[in-house]
N, C-alpha and C positions, 0 to 999 in steps of 0.2 A: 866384532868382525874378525874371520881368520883371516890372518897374518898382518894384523895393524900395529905397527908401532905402540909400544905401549906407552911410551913416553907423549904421543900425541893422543891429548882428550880433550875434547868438548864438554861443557859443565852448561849449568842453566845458568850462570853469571855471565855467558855468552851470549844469552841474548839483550844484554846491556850494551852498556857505552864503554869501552874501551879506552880510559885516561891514559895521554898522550904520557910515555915512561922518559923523552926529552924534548927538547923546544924547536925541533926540525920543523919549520914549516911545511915539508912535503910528507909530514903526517897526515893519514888520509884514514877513516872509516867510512866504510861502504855497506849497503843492504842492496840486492837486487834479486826482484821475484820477475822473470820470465814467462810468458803464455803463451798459446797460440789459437790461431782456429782451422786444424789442419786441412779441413775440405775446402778451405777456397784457400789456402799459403798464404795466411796471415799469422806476424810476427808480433806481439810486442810483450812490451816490459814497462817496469816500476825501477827504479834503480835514488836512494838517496846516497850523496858523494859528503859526508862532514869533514870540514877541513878544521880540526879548533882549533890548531895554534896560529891558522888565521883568521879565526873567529867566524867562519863562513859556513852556511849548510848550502848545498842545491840538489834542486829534487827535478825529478825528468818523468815525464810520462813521453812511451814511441810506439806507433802501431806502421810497419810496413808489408808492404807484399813484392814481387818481381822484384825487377832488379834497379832495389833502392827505392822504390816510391813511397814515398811517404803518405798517409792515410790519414795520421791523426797527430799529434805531439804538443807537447807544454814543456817548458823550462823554466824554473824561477830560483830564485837568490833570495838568503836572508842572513841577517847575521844573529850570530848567537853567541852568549854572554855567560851562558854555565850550560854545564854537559846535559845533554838531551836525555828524556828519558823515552828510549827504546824499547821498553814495553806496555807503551799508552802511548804511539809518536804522531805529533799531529805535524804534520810543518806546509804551508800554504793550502792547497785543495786537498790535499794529501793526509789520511792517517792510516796507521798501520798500528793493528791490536794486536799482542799476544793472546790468543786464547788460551792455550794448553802451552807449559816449559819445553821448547827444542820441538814442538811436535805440528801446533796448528796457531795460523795467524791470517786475520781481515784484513783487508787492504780496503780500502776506500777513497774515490775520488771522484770530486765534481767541479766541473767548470764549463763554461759556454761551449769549450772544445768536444771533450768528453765526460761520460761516466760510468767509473765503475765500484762494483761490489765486486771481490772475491775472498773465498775462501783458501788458504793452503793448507793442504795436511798430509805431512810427511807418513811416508810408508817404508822409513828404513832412518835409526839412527842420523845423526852427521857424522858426513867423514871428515876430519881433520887433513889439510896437506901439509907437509914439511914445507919451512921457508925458504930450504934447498931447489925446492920445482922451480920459482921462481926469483933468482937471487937478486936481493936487494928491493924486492916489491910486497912481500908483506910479513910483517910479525906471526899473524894472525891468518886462520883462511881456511873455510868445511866450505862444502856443498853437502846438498842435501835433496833427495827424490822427494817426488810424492804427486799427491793429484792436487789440481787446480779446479775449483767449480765457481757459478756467479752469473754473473753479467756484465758484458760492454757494451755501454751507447756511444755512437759518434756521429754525426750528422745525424741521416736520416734512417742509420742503419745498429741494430740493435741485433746483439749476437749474446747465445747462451753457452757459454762457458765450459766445459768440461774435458780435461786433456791430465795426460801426466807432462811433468816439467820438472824442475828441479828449484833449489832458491841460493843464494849465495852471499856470505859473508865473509870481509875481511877488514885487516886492521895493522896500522904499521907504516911507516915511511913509503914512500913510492918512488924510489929511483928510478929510472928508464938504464937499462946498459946502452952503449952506444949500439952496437952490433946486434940487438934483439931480435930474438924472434922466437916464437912458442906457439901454439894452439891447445888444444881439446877437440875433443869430440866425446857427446853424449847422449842418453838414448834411454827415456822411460814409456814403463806400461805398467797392466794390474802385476804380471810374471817377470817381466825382465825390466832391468835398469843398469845400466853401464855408465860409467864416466872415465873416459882415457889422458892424461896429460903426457902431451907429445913436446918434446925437448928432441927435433932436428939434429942428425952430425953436421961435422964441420961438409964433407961429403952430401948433404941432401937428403940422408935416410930419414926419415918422420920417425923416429925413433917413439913409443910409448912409455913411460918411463914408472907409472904409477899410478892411482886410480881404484875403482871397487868394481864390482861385477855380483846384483843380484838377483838369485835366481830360484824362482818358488820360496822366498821366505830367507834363504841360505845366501849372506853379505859374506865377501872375502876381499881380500888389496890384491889388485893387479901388479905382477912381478915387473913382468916385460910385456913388450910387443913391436907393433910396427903400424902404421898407418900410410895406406896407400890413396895419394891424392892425382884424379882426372881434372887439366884445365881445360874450360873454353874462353880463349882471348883472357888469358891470364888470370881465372878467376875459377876456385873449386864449382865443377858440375857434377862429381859424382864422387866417393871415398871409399873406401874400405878397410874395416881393420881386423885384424889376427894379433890375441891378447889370451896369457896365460894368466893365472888369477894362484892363488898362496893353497888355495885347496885343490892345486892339480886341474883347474877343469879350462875349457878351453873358448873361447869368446871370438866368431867370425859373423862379421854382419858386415853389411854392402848397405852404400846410403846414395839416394837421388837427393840431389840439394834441389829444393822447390822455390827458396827465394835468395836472393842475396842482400844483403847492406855492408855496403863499403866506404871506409868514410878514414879522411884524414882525422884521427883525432886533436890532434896538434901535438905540442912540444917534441916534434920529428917520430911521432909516432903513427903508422897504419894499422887498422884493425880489418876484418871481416870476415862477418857473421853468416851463418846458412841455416834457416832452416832446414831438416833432416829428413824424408821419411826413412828409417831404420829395418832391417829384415835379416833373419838369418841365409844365410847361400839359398837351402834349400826356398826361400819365400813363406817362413814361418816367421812366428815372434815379432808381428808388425809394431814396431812404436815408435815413437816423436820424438824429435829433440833435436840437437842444433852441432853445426862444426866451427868451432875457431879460431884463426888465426890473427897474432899480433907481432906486429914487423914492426922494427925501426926504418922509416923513412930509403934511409941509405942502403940499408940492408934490398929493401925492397926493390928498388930499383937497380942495385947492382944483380939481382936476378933476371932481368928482361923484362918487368911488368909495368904497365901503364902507370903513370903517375896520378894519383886520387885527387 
């Protein structure tokens, strides 16, 4: 990738287990693969949260649309006794195959709720973030593009699969700072794929701060930018961002948010999510993908907004 850090790399020992390096309990290893079904604004995700040094795993399946409803979901707990292996991982309904090192991986799940098969397979490296974007939240941390294909059952309703997304790993203590607050915004297809991490001034600017932008095959690191956010009743309905990239090229896309999920997650933290549809100005380069923000509690509300 132009202008990636060279010091940050991703290896195929990444798609392992991550042994905790001291006995912090709020050591945390995460996996989450994201989906959608953009014609009706349906959201969901896969996400396992391993805790080891409290010997805990949990795993979450979420499918929502509008604003907040929930459609489908599973949550379960188990504990665990020696490091998972993450590239054969089974844990409750849930397993996740490596297929191909860094590049494709099955997801599968079944239970009385839902079911699913999918496939992921990356169409761009991982990008590594610096632990600077987000201080004191991870050791560890890529995102990574690519397409999504398969199937989801839930009720009585069965959907076929096929979207660009992204998938997401990381690894490392999880501090919350008191004063938090940060977002994203990201955006795949076959031709373009962007992911922005937006680090706010103390002043309100969405500041962009770092990120990749690819475009016909050609990955580069996003320098700067800026991300401009429309509220209704306190809650992103529309965004925009203007982002320069390490090979000079220049990244403006405008996004309708189609669904939202907004949720207290707890230990005084607020999150929320949007799905995206993505376009360049002119109404070119249509693609998917999601905006967002995490507040601390206090933060949140000393800006004017509804309490979650």
């Amino acid at each position: 990738m132009i202008g990636r850090d060279p010091a940050l790399v991703v290896t195929e020992a990444d798609d392992r287990f991550h042994p905790p390096t001291n006995d912090d309990p709020a050591w945390i290893e995460t996996l989450w693969f994201p989906f959608w079904v953009p014609e009706e604004g349906v959201s969901a995700s896969v996400r396992v949260r391993i805790s080891p040094n409290a010997g805990r795993l949990e795993g979450t399946l979420a499918g929502w649309r509008g604003d907040s409803q929930g459609l489908f979901g599973d949550r379960w707990s188990e504990a665990i006794v020696e490091p998972p292996d993450l590239v054969d991982f089974s844990t409750g309904p849930l397993r996740i195959e490596r297929l191909e090192p860094l590049s494709r991986y099955r997801l599968r799940y079944e239970s009385e709720r839902a079911r699913l098969d999918l496939v992921f397979e990356a169409i761009m490296p991982p990008n590594p973030v610096s632990p600077e974007e987000s201080p004191g939240m991870f050791a560890g941390h890529f995102e990574q593009p690519g397409r999504v294909r398969g199937e989801l059952r839930h009720g009585k309703r069965s959907h076929a699969i096929d979207c660009h997304a992204i998938r997401d790993r990381s690894w490392g203590p999880r501090h919350m700072p008191a004063e938090l607050r940060l977002g994203n915004a990201h955006g795949t297809s076959a031709s373009l794929a962007f992911f922005a991490y937006v680090n706010p001034t103390p002043d309100g600017v969405e500041r962009i701060t770092s990120g990749y932008l690819l475009v016909d095959g050609v990955a580069a690191a996003i320098v700067d930018g800026v991300r401009e956010t429309t509220l209704r009743d306190g809650l992103a309905a529309a965004v925009r961002l203007e982002a320069r990239d390490a090979a000079g090229r220049s990244l403006q896309v405008r996004g309708e948010c189609v669904n939202t999920m907004a949720s207290n997650a707890g230990n005084g933290v607020y999150a929320v999510l949007n799905l995206v549809r993505w376009s360049r100005l002119d109404g070119s380069d249509v693609c998917w993908g999601e905006n967002h923000d995490v507040w601390s509690e206090q933060a949140w509300l000393a800006a004017g907004r509804r309490r979650l």
